[in-house]
C-alpha positions in Angstrom: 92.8 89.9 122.0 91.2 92.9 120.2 89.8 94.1 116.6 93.9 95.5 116.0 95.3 92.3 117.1 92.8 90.4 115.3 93.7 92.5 112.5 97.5 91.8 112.5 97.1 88.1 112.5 94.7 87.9 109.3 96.2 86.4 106.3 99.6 84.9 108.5 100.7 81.6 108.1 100.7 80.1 111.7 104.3 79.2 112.6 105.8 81.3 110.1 109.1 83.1 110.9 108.1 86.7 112.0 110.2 87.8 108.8 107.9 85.8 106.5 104.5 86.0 108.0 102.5 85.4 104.3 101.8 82.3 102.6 104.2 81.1 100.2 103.1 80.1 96.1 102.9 76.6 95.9 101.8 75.6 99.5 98.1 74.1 100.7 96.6 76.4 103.4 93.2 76.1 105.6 92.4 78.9 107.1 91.0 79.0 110.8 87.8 80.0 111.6 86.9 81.4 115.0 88.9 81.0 118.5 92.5 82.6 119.4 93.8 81.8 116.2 90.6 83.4 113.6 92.2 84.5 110.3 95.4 82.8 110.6 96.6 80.3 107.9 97.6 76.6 108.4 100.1 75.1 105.8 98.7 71.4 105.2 101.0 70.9 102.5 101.8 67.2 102.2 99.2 66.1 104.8 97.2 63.2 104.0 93.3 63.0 103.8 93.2 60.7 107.1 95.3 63.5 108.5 93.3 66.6 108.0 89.7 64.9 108.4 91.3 64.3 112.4 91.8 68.1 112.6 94.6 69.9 114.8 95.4 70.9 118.1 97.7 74.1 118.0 100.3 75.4 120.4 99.6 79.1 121.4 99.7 81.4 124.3 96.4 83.2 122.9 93.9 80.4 124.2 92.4 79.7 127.7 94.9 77.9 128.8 97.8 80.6 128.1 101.6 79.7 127.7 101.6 75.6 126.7 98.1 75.9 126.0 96.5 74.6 122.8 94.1 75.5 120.8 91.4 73.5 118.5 90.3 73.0 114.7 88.6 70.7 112.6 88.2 70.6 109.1 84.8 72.5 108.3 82.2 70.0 106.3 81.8 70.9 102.8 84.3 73.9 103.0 87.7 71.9 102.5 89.7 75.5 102.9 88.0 75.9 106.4 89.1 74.7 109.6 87.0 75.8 112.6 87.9 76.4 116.8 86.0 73.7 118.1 88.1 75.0 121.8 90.9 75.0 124.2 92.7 72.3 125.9 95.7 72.5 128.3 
């Protein structure tokens, strides 16, 4: 992926229907930091404490692992709106 690509994704909710890429008033995102994914939003909305302190492992064809790939994140220490790549698994 390059700076344009990188570019496009910034400030899209991952998941979102291409239609309605942008967050939505009244949600919880994190945004991740670093890896395939850097700049996209994650909509936690209703997630417990337990489950964000575990982290997430994403779906996406961007990674190392290409199609059926995923991608990793875990909550950032101290930065509750952060979630940050930690890597790629198959």
């Amino acid at each position: 992926m390059d700076g344009d690509d990188e570019q496009v994704l910034r400030g899209r909710v991952y998941g979102a229907e291409p239609g309605h890429p942008g967050p939505l008033s009244g949600q919880t995102y994190v945004e991740l930091v670093g890896g395939p994914l850097d700049g996209l939003l994650l909509d936690v909305t209703g997630w417990t404490q337990d489950e964000i302190n575990t982290g997430v492992a994403l779906e996406t064809e961007l990674g190392q692992f290409g199609p059926g790939g995923h991608t990793l994140y875990d909550p950032r220490p101290g930065d509750p709106g952060r979630f940050d790549w930690s890597g790629d698994s198959p």
